[in-house]
C-alpha positions in Angstrom: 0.0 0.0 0.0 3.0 2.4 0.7 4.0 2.1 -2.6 0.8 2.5 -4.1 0.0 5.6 -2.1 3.0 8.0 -3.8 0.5 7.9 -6.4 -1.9 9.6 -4.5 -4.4 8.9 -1.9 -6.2 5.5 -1.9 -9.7 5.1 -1.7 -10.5 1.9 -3.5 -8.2 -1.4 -3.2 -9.1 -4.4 -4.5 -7.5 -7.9 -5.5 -9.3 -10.1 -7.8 -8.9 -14.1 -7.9 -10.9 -16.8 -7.6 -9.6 -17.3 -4.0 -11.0 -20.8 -3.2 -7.1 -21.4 -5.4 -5.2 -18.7 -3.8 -7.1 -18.5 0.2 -3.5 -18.5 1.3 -3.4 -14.8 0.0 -6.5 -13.6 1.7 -5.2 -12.7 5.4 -2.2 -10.5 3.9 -4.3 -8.6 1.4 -6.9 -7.9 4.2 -4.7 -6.9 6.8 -3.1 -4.8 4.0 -6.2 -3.0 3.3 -7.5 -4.5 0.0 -11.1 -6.2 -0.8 -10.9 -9.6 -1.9 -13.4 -9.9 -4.7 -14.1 -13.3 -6.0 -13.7 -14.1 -9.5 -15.2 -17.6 -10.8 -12.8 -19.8 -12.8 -13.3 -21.9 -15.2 -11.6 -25.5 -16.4 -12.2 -26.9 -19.7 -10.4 -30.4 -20.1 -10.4 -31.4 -23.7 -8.0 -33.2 -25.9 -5.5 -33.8 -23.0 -4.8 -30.0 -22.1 -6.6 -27.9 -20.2 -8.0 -24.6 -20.7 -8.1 -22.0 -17.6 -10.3 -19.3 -18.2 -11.7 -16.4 -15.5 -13.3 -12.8 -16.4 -11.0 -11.1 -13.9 -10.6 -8.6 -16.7 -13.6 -8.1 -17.8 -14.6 -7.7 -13.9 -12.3 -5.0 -13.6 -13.8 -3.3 -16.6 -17.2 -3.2 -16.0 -16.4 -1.8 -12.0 -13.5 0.7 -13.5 -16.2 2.1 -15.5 -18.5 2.1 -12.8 -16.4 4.4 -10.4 -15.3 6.6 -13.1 -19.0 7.6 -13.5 -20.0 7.5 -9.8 -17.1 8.9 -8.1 -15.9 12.2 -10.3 -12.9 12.3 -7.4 -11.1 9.2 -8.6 -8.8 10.2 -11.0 -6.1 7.4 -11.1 -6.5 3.8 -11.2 
């Protein structure tokens, strides 16, 4: 967070993961001040391999969007 802050002051931190796969992060990243938000993920075994897929970036579209619209303040991100 110290690093993050010479950027400016921070009003939103969040981490996104599905975190049933990474719970072992969840405890640091509290206690450090960020909201976990859950991200579903999806496995798709065909043809031997397997095919991870999650919409972590989509997530972080569609609420980056949303705060640019509802919080004129934010300016960074």
């Amino acid at each position: 967070m110290s690093w993050f802050s010479r950027f400016g002051r921070i009003v939103l931190a969040r981490a996104y993961a599905d975190w049933n796969a990474h719970n072992v992060f969840l405890t640091p990243l509290q206690a450090s001040g960020f909201d976990p938000i859950f991200v579903t993920t999806y496995f798709n075994h065909n043809n031997g391999s397997t095919m991870v897929k999650n919409a972590v970036d989509m997530q972080i579209a569609v609420e980056a969007t949303a705060v640019s619209c509802n919080y004129a303040n934010i300016k960074t991100f």
